[in-house]
N, C-alpha and C positions, 0 to 999 in steps of 0.2 A: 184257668185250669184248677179243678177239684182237686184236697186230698187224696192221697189214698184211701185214706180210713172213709171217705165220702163216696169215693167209689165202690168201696168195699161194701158199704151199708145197702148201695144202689144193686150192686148184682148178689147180695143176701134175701135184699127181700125178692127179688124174682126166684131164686134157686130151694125155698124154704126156710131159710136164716144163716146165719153164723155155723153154724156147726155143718147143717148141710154142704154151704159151699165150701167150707174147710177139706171135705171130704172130694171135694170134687176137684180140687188143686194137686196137679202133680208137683213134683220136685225134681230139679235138675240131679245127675252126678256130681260128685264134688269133683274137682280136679286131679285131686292125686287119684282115682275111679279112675279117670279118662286119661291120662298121662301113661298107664300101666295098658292101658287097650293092645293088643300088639298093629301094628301098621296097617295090616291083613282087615281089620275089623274095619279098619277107618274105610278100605277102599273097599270095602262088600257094603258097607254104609251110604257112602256116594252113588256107588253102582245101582244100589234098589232103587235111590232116590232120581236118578237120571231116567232109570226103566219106567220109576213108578209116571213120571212126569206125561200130562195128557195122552194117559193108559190108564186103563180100568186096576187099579190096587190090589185089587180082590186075585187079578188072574197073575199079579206077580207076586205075591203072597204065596200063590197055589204053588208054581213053579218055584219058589226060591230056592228049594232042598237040589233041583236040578239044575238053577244059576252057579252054586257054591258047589257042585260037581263038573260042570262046565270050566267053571276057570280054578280048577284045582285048588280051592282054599283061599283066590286072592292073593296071592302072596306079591306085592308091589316089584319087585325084583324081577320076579317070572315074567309078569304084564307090562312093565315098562321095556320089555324087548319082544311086545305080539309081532310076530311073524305075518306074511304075506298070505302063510299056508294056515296060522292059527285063524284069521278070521276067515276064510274061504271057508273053515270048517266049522266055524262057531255059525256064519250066516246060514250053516244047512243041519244048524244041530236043535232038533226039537226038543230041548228037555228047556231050553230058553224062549225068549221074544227075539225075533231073529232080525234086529234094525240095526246094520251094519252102521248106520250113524253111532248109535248109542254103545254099541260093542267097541268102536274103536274110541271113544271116552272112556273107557277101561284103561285103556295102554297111556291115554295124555292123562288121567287122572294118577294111574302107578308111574309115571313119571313124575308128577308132581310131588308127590309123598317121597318116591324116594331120594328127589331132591332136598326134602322137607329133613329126610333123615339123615341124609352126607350134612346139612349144616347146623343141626341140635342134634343130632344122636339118633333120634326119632319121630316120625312124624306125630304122634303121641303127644310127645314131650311140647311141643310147640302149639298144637290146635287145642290140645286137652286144658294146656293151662295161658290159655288166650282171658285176657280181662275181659269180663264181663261189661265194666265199663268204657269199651270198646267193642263191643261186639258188633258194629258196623264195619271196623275195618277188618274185623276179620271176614265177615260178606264180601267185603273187597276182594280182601288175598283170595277167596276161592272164587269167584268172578277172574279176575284177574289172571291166576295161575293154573286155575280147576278145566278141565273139561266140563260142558255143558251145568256149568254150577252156578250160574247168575240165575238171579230174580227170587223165586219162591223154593226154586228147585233145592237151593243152598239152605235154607232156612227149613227147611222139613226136614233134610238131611242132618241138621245138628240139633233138630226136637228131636229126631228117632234116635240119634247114636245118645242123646241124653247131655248133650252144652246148655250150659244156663244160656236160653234164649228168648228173645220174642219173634210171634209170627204178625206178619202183617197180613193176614185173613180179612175178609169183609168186614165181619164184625168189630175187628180192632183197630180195622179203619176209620170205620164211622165212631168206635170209641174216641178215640184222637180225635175227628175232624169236632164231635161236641165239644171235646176242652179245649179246643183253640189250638191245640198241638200242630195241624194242618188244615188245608181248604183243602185237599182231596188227594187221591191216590197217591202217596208220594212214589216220586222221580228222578227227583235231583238229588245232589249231595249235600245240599244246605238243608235240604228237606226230611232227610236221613239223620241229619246230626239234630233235629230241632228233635224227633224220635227218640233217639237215645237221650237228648237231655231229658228231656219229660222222663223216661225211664228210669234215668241216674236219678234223677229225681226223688219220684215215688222208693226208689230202691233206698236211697238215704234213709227218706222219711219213717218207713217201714220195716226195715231189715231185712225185704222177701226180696228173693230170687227174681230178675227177669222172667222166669218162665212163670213164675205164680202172678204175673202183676199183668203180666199177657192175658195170659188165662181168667183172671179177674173183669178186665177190661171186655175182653171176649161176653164174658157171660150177664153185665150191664148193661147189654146193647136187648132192644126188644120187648115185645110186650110179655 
């Protein structure tokens, strides 16, 4: 397994140099950011991500100003008690995507959060300042606890709301499987944690965020 800094060098000269891809590196929220989110944002956050999930992005994008009309603001409290009559009328209300699967992962995801909140305060307080070096088990808990929040589904959900993360995308796949990190898709959970060491790793090495060392990694794949 390469440095960082080897890595770094490797997706410089593809992107222009050092400063280019400096420029092309986003940066996580810090935690006290996402601790302060109100609970409301977390669960309009999972919600797009569950919508967006093998759906055209674009057309829940277009919609979203009428998802956040639809379920009055999110509010976890409202939604961990949807009614028989709320989804009957979400499944026939056009300002959204009308997949009663994924509507009622609204109410077990606002149940989860506001479970999240009866036992820290807030759901916030607990997801916002989750260790970075752990962010695998935090994949767990939202597998685990989440509605429809396994696999990639969860992981695009905490790049958009802005959690120092990594994606396991094509490309950062195949970055891993050249450092020896994995032989292929990881699956397992021995295979998950050899991931995050490599991560923890480079993140030591480096100083940089999860999300910059993804993104790094991402963009050394390729001619």
């Amino acid at each position: 397994m390469r440095s960082f800094e080897e890595i770094f060098s490797i997706a410089a000269a593809r992107k222009g140099g050092p400063e280019a891809l400096e420029g092309l590196l986003s940066k996580p929220k810090t935690a006290a950011t996402l601790t302060k989110l109100g609970d409301d944002r977390w669960l309009a956050g999972m919600t797009k991500s569950v919508f967006q999930a093998g759906f055209n992005w674009k057309v829940i994008e277009t919609k979203w100003p009428g998802f956040e009309e639809a379920f009055e603001g999110f509010t976890p409290g409202r939604w961990s008690l949807m009614s028989d009559e709320d989804l009957d009328r979400l499944v026939k209300d056009t300002r959204i995507v009308r997949n009663a699967a994924k509507i009622l992962a609204v109410r077990d995801n606002a149940i989860f959060l506001t479970d999240l909140a009866r036992e820290h305060g807030s759901a916030a307080k607990r997801l916002g300042a989750w260790p970075s070096d752990d962010y695998i088990g935090l994949l767990e808990l939202l597998k685990k606890r989440g509605g429809r929040l396994g696999g990639t589904t969860a992981q695009y959900f905490l790049r958009q709301i802005g959690k120092d993360s990594f994606m396991l995308s094509p490309d950062v796949v195949t970055a891993l499987i050249r450092e020896g990190v994995l032989e292929k898709t990881p699956g397992s959970k021995s295979s998950m944690r050899a991931v995050q060491q490599a991560f923890n790793g480079w993140a030591d090495e480096s100083g940089r965020s999860l999300t910059e060392i993804s993104h790094t990694l991402a963009m050394s794949v390729g001619t």
